[in-house]
N, C-alpha and C positions, 0 to 999 in steps of 0.2 A: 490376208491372202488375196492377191489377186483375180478376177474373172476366168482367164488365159488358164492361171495356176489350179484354178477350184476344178474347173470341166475336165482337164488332165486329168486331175488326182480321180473323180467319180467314175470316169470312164475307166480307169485303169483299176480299180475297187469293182466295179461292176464288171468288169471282167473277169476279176480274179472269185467274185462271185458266183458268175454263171458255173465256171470250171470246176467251181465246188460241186455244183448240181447237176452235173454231167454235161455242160453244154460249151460249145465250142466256144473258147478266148476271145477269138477276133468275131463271134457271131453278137456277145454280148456287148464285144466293142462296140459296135455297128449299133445295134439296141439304143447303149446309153448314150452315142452320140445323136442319135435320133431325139432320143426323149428331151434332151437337153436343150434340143436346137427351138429356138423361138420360130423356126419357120422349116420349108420342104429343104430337103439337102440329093444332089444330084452325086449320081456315084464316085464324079470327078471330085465333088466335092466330098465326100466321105472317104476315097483313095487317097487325097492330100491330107485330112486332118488325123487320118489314125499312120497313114504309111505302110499301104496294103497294095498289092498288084489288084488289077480292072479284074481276073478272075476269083480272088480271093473274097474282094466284094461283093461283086455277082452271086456267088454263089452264098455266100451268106445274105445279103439283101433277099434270095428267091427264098430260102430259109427258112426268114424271117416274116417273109408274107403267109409262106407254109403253114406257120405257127398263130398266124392272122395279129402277130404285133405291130405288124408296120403296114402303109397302104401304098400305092402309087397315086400320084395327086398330078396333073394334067396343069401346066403354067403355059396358058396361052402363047402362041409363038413362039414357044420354045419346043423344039425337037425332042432335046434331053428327057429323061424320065426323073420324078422327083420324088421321094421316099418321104413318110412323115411317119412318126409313131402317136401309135394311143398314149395316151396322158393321162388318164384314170386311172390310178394306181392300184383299183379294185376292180377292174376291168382286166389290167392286166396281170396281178395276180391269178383270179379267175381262167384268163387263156390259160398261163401256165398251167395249172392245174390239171385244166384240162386236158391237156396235151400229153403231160409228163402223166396221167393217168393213162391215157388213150396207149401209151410205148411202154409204158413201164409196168403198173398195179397190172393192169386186164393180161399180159402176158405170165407174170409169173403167177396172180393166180390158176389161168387156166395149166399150168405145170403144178403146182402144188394139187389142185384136184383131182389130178391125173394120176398124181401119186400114191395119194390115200389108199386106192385098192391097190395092193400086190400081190402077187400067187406066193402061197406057200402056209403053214400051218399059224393061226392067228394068237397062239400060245408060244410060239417061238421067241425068245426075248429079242433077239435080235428085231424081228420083223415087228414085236410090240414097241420097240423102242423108236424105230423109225416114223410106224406112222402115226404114234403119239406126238411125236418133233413136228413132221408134218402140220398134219391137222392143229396143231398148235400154233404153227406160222401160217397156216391158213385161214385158219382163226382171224388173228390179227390184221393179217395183210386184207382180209373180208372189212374187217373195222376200219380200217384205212381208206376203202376203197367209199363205204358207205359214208365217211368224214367228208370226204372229195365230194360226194356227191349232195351232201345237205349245204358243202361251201360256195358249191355251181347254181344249188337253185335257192340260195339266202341274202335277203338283203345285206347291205354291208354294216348297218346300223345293229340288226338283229344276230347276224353272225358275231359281230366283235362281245356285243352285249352276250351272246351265251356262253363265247369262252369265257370271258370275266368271270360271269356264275360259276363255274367250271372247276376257276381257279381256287377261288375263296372258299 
């Protein structure tokens, strides 16, 4: 397989990625062509190699700063603004994580807790069945939330080595 041919196929895998994970197509585009590029790429340049309008870029490049995966990088005498991604693959894990924590986990537990109490008589099956479900996914979604949070502050040597334990 070709260079030309391999960056195509990732970047459209990584797209179809993000998509999986709630995250916009053309954002992940943007992403993997960042991560792939050996050097800064200007938005002229990321609007020719994926075939996106100057807004559609834009607005996914700002995104993507949003999310603190990509930086602006400053090329002397050049006007243009230049994009470059994080390249630590554990690093950027990690942002995600954090992110997709920060919009995701902290919201629907704060609804799941909110749930728990309801009015009405605590012997009713109906109302025992609900906030048994409840506190059940809050339960878990709480272990979720606390996994995120020993993933953010774990080395990445000590994190891999405990799921391994984990596993076996």
């Amino acid at each position: 397989m070709k260079l030309d041919e391999a960056k195509k196929q990732f970047i459209q895998t990584w797209g179809t990625l993000g998509s999986e994970w709630g995250i916009n197509r053309t954002m992940a585009q943007v992403h993997a062509l960042l991560l792939i590029s050996s050097g800064a790429l200007c938005t002229e340049d990321i609007m020719q190699e994926l075939n996106v309008s100057r807004g559609n870029a834009n607005m996914n490049l700002r995104e993507l700063m949003n999310w603190t995966l990509i930086n602006k990088e400053l090329v002397p005498g050049d006007r243009k603004e230049y994009f470059v991604a994080e390249k630590d693959i554990w690093i950027i894990a990690k942002t995600i994580a954090r992110e997709r924590k920060r919009r995701e986990i902290k919201p629907v537990l704060k609804v799941l807790n909110s749930l728990k109490e309801i009015e009405g008589d605590k012997k009713d099956k109906e109302i025992k069945a609900f906030t048994e479900t409840v506190g059940n996914l809050s339960n878990f979604v709480d272990k979720m939330d606390k996994s995120v949070d020993m993933m953010l502050k774990a080395d990445e040597n000590w994190f891999f080595g405990a799921i391994l334990k984990m596993i076996r």
